[in-house]
TORGU-926198 format. One line per field, with one value per residue: residue number from 1; x negated, y negated, z negated of N, C-alpha, C in turn. Coordinates in nm, 3 decimals, m for minus. Example, Ala and Ser with C-alpha at 12.3 -4.5 7.8 and 13.67 -1.06 7.14 Angstrom:
<pts>
num <- c(1 2)
nxx <- c(m1.319 m1.285)
nyy <- c(0.569 0.225)
nzz <- c(m0.780 m0.708)
caxx <- c(m1.230 m1.367)
cayy <- c(0.450 0.106)
cazz <- c(m0.780 m0.714)
cxx <- c(m1.320 m1.290)
cyy <- c(0.330 m0.003)
czz <- c(m0.780 m0.787)
</pts>
This chain:
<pts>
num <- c(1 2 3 4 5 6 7 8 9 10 11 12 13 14 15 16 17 18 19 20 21 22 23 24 25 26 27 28 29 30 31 32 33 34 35 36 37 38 39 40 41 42 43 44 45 46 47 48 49 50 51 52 53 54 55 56 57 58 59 60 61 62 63 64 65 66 67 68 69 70 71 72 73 74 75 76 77 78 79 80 81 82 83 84 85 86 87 88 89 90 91 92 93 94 95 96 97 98 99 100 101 102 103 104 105 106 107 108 109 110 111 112 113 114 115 116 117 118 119 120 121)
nxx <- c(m10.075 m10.333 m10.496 m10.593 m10.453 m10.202 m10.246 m10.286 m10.019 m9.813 m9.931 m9.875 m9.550 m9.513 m9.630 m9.480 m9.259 m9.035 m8.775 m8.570 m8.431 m8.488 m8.747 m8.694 m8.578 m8.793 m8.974 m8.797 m8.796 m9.056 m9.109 m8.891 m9.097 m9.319 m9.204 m9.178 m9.406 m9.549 m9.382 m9.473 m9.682 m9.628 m9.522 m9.775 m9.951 m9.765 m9.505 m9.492 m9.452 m9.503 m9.491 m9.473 m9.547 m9.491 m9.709 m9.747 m9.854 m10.046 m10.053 m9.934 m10.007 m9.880 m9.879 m9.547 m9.388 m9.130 m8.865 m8.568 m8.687 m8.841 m8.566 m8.474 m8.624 m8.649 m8.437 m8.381 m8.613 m8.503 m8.273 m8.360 m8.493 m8.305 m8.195 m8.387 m8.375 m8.177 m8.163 m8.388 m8.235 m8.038 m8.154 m8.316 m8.559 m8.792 m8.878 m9.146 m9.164 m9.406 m9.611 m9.806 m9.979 m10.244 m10.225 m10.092 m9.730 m9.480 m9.466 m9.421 m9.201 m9.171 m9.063 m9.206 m9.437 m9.685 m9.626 m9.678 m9.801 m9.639 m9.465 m9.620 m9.813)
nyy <- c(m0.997 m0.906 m0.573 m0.630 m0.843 m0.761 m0.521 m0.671 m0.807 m0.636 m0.522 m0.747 m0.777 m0.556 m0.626 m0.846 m0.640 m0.665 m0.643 m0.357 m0.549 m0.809 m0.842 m0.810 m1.064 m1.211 m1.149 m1.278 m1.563 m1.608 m1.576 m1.772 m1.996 m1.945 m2.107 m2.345 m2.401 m2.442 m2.637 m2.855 m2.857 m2.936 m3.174 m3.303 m3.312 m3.421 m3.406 m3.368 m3.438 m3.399 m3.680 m3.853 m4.128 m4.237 m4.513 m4.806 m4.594 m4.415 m4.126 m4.064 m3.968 m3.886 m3.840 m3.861 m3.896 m3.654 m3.727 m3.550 m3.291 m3.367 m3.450 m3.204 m3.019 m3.198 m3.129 m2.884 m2.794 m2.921 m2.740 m2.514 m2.589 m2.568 m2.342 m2.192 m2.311 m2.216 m1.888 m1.901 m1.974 m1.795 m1.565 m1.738 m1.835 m2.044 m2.336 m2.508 m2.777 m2.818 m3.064 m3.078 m2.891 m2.819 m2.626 m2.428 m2.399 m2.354 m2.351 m2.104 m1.951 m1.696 m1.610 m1.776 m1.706 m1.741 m1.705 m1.769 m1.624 m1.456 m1.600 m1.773 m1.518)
nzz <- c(5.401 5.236 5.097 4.812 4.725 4.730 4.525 4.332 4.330 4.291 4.009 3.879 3.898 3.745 3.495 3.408 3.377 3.551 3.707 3.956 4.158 4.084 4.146 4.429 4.499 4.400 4.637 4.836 4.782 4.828 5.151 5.175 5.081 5.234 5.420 5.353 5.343 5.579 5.680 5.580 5.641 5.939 5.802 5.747 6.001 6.175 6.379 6.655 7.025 7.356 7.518 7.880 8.127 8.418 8.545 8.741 8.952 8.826 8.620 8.274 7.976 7.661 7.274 7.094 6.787 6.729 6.633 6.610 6.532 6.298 6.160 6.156 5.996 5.778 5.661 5.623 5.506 5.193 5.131 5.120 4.909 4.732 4.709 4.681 4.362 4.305 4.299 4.101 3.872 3.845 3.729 3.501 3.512 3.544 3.786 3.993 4.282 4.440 4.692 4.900 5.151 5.116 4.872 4.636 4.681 4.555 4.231 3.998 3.672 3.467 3.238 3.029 3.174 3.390 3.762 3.964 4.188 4.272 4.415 4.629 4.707)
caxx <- c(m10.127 m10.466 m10.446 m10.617 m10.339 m10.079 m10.271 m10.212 m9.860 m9.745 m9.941 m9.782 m9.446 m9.539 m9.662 m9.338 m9.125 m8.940 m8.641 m8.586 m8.334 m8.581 m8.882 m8.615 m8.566 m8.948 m8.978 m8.709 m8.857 m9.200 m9.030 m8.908 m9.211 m9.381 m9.139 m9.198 m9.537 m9.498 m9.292 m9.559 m9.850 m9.586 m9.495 m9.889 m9.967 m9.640 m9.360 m9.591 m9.353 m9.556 m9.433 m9.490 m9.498 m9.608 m9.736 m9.907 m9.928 m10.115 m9.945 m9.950 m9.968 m9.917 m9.782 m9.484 m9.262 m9.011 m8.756 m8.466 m8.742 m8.849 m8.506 m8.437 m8.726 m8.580 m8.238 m8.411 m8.637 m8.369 m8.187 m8.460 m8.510 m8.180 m8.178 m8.501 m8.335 m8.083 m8.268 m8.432 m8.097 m7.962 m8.283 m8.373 m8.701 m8.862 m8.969 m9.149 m9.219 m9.522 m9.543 m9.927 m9.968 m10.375 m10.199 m9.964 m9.608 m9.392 m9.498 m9.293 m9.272 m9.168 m9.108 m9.314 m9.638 m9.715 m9.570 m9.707 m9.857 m9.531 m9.409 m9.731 m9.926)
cayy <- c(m0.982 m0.784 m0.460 m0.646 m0.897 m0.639 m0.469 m0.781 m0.858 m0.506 m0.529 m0.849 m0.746 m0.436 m0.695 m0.897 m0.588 m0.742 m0.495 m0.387 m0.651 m0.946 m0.800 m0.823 m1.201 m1.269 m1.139 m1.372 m1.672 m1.602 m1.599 m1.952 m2.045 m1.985 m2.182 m2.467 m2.461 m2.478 m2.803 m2.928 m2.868 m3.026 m3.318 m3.418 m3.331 m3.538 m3.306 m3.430 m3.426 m3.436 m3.820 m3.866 m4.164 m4.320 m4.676 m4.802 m4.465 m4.344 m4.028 m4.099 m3.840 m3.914 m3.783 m3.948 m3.856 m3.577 m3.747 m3.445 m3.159 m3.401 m3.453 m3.086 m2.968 m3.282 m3.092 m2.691 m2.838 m2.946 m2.645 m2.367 m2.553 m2.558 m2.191 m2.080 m2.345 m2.109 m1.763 m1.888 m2.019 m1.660 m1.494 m1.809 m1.864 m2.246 m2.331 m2.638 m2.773 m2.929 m3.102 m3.045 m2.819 m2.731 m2.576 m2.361 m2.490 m2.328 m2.283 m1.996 m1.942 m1.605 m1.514 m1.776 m1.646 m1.809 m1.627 m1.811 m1.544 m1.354 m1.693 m1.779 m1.455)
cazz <- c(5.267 5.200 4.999 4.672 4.670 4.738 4.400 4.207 4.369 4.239 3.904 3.826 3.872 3.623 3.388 3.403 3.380 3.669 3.761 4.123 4.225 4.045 4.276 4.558 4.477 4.454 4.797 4.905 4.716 4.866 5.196 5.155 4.990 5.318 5.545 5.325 5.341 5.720 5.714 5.465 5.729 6.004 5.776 5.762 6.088 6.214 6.471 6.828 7.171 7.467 7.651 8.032 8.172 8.530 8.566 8.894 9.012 8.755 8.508 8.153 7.886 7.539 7.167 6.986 6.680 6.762 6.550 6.567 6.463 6.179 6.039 6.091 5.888 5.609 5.595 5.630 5.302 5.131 5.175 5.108 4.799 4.653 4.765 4.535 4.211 4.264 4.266 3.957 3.758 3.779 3.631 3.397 3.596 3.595 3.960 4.014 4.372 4.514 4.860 4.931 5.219 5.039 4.720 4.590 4.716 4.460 4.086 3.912 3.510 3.421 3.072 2.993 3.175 3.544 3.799 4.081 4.295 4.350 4.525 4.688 4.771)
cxx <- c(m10.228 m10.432 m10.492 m10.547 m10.206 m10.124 m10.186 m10.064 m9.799 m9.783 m9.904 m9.639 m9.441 m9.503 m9.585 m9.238 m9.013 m8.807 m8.660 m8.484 m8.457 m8.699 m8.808 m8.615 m8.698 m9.000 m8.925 m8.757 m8.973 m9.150 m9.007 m9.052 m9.286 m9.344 m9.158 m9.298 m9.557 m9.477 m9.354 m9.646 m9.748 m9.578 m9.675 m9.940 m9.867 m9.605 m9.382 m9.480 m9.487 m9.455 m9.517 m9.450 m9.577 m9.619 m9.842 m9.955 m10.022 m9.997 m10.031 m9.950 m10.002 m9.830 m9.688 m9.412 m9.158 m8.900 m8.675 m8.547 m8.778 m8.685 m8.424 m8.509 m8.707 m8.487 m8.276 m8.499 m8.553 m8.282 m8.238 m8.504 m8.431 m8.186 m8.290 m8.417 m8.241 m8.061 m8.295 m8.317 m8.098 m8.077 m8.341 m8.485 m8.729 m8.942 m8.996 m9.244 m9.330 m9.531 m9.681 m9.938 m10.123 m10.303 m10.073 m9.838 m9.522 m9.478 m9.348 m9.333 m9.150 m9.197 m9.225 m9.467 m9.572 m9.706 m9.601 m9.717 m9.707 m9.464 m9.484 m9.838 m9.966)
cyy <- c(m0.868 m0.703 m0.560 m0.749 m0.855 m0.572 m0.556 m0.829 m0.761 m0.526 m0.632 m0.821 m0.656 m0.568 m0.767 m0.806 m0.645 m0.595 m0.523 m0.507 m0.824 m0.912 m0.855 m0.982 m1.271 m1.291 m1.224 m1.505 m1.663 m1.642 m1.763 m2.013 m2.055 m2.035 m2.335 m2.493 m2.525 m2.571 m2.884 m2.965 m2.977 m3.161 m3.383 m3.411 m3.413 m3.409 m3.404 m3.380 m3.512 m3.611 m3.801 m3.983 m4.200 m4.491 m4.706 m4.709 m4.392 m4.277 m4.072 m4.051 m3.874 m3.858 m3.862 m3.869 m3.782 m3.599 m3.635 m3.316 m3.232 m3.353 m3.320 m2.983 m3.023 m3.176 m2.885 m2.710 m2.825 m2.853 m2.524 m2.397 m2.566 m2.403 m2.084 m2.146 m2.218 m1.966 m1.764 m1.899 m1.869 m1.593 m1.591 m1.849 m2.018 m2.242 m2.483 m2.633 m2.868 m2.927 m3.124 m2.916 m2.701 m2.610 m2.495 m2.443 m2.464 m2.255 m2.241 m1.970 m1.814 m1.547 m1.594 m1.770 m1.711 m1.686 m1.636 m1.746 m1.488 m1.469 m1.722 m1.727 m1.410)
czz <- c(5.269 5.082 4.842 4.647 4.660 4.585 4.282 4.235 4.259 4.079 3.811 3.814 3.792 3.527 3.326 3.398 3.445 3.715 3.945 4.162 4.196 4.164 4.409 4.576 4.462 4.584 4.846 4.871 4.838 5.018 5.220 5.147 5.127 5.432 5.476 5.316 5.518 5.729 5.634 5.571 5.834 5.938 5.783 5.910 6.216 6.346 6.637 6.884 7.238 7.567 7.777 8.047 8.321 8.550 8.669 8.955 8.966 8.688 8.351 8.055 7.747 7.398 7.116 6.875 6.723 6.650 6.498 6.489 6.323 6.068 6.062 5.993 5.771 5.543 5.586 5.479 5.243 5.110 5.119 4.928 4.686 4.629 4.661 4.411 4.223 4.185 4.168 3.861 3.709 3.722 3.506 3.430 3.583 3.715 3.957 4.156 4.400 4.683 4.914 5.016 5.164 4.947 4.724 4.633 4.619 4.340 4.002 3.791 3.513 3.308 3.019 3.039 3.369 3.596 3.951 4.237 4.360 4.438 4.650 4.803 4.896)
</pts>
């Protein structure tokens, strides 16, 4: 994070009168927020395994589907985003997810007022 989003990180949490433990739980959100963007970029770029094979004495080198890293990135999703509904319940927070690796992955409502960045920045 560059100092002038570190400015606005900090001056947002002012602005939200966020207590220290809520700040603590942004951090942790955000956190998530960027392991699911991760498994966003893998899901469009598809979870490649190097194949080998030989035919005729030639070597053969090609990509397929790493099945087990897919459906452990399904079940680490799944998991991370139970893990923010959660976060938000106990503070009252609205989190809504998007599955676009371009964009914001988690939109946060705070009091009302978009909260985005502290998930995001």
């Amino acid at each position: 994070m560059d100092k002038r989003t570190m400015e606005r990180y900090v001056r947002l949490c002012v602005d939200l009168n966020l207590s220290h433990q809520q700040e603590k739980d942004a951090a942790l959100i955000h956190r998530h927020t960027s392991t699911l963007h991760r498994i966003d970029e893998n899901s469009c770029n598809g979870h490649p395994k190097m194949k080998t094979e030989t035919r005729d004495g030639k070597v053969y080198r090609f990509e397929v589907e790493d099945e087990r890293w897919r459906a452990r990135d399904e079940k680490k999703e799944a998991s991370l985003e139970k893990r923010i509904r959660e976060i938000c319940a106990v503070h009252g927070w609205l989190v809504e997810f998007q599955g676009d690796p371009r964009g914001w992955r988690t939109n946060l409502t705070i009091n009302g007022r978009d909260a985005s960045l502290l998930a995001n920045y």
